[in-house]
C-alpha positions as CSV (number, residue, x, y, z in Angstrom):
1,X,47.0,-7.9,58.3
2,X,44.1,-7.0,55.7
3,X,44.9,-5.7,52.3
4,X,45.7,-1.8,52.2
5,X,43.3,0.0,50.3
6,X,42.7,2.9,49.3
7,X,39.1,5.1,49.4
8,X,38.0,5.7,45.5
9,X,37.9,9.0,44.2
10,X,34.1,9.9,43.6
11,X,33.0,12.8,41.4
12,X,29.6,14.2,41.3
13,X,28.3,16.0,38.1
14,X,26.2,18.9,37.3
15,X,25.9,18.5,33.7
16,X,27.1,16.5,30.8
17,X,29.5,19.5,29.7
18,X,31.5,19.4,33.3
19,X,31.6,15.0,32.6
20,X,33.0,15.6,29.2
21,X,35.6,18.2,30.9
22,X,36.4,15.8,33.9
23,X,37.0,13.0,31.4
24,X,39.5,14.7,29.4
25,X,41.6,16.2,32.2
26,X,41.5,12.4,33.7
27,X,42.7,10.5,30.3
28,X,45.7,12.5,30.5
29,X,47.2,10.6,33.5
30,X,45.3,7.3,33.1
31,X,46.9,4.1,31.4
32,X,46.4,0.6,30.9
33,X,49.6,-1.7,32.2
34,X,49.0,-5.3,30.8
35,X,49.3,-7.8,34.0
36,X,51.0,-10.0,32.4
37,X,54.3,-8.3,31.1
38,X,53.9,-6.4,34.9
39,X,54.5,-9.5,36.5
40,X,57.4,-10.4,33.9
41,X,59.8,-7.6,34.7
42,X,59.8,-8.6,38.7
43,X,56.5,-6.9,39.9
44,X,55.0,-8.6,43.0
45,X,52.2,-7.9,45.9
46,X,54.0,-6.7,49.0
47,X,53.4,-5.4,52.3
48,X,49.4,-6.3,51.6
49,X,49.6,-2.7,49.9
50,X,51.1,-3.0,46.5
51,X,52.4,-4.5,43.8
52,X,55.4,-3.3,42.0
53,X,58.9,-4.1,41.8
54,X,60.3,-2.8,45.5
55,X,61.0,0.9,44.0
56,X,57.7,1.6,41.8
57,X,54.7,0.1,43.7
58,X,51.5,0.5,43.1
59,X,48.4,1.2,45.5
60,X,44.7,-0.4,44.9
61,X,41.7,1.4,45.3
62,X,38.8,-0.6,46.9
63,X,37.5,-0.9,43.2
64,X,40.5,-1.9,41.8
65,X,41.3,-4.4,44.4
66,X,37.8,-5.7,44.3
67,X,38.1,-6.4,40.6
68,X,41.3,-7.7,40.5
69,X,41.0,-10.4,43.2
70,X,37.5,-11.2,41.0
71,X,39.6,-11.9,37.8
72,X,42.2,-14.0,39.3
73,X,39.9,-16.3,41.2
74,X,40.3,-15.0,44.7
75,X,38.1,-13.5,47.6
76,X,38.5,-9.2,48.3
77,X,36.7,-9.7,51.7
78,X,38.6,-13.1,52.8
79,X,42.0,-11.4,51.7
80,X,40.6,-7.9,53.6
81,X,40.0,-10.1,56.8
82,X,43.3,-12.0,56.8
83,X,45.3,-11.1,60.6
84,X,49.0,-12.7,59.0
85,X,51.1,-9.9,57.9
86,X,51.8,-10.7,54.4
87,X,49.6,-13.2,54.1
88,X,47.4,-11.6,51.5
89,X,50.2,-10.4,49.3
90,X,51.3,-14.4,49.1
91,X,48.2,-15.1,48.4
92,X,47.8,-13.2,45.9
93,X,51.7,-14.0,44.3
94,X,50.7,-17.8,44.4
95,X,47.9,-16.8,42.2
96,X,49.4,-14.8,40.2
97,X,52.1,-16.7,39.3
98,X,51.3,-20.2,39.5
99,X,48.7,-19.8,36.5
100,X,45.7,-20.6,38.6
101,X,44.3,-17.2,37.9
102,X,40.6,-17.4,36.3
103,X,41.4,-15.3,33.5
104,X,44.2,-15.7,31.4
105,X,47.0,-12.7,32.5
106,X,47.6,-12.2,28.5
107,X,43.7,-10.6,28.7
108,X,44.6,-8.6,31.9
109,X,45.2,-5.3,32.1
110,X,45.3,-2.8,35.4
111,X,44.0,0.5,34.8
112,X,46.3,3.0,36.8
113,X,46.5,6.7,37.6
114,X,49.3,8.1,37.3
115,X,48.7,11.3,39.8
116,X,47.4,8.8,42.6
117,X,49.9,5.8,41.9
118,X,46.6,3.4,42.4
119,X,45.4,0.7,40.6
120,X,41.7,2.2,39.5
């Protein structure tokens, strides 16, 4: 089956004031979890919807997914097409953790919300 993702959150601005507003409220449950040190302590795709360690998973966005499978080396529209169950979160382990990834995992970091649970 496809990837699970999730619809981005969009925001639409009147001014620059109510931007400056949205972006502090959102900085206080936004953080950056290097790849990496994710994937040392266990975390893995699963279920073609997350990655985590089987109790804290995390969700993907259709940004976030997008931008991850770009940085690792793979295809977001192959992986979304893909009938398998589980294929894409193999896939995506193989990657992950074989060291083919395009981008070294010490420069990676996700960007996650902490009120959504997604990968942003």
């Amino acid at each position: 089956m496809a990837f699970i993702v999730q619809d981005a959150h969009q925001e639409r601005f009147e001014n620059l004031d109510a931007v400056i507003d949205f972006a502090g409220e959102e900085q206080k449950h936004i953080y950056r979890l290097p790849l990496r040190s994710f994937l040392e302590r266990g975390a893995r795709f699963q279920d073609d919807a997350t990655l985590g360690d089987g109790a804290h998973g995390l969700g993907f966005n259709e940004y976030g997914f997008d931008a991850l499978c770009r940085l690792v080396g793979t295809n977001p529209y192959f992986l979304q097409r893909l009938s398998e169950p589980g294929l894409a979160s193999a896939i995506l382990n193989d990657v992950l953790l074989s060291g083919n990834a395009i981008k070294p995992l010490d420069t990676l970091e996700l960007i996650c919300d902490e009120a959504s649970n997604q990968v942003a």
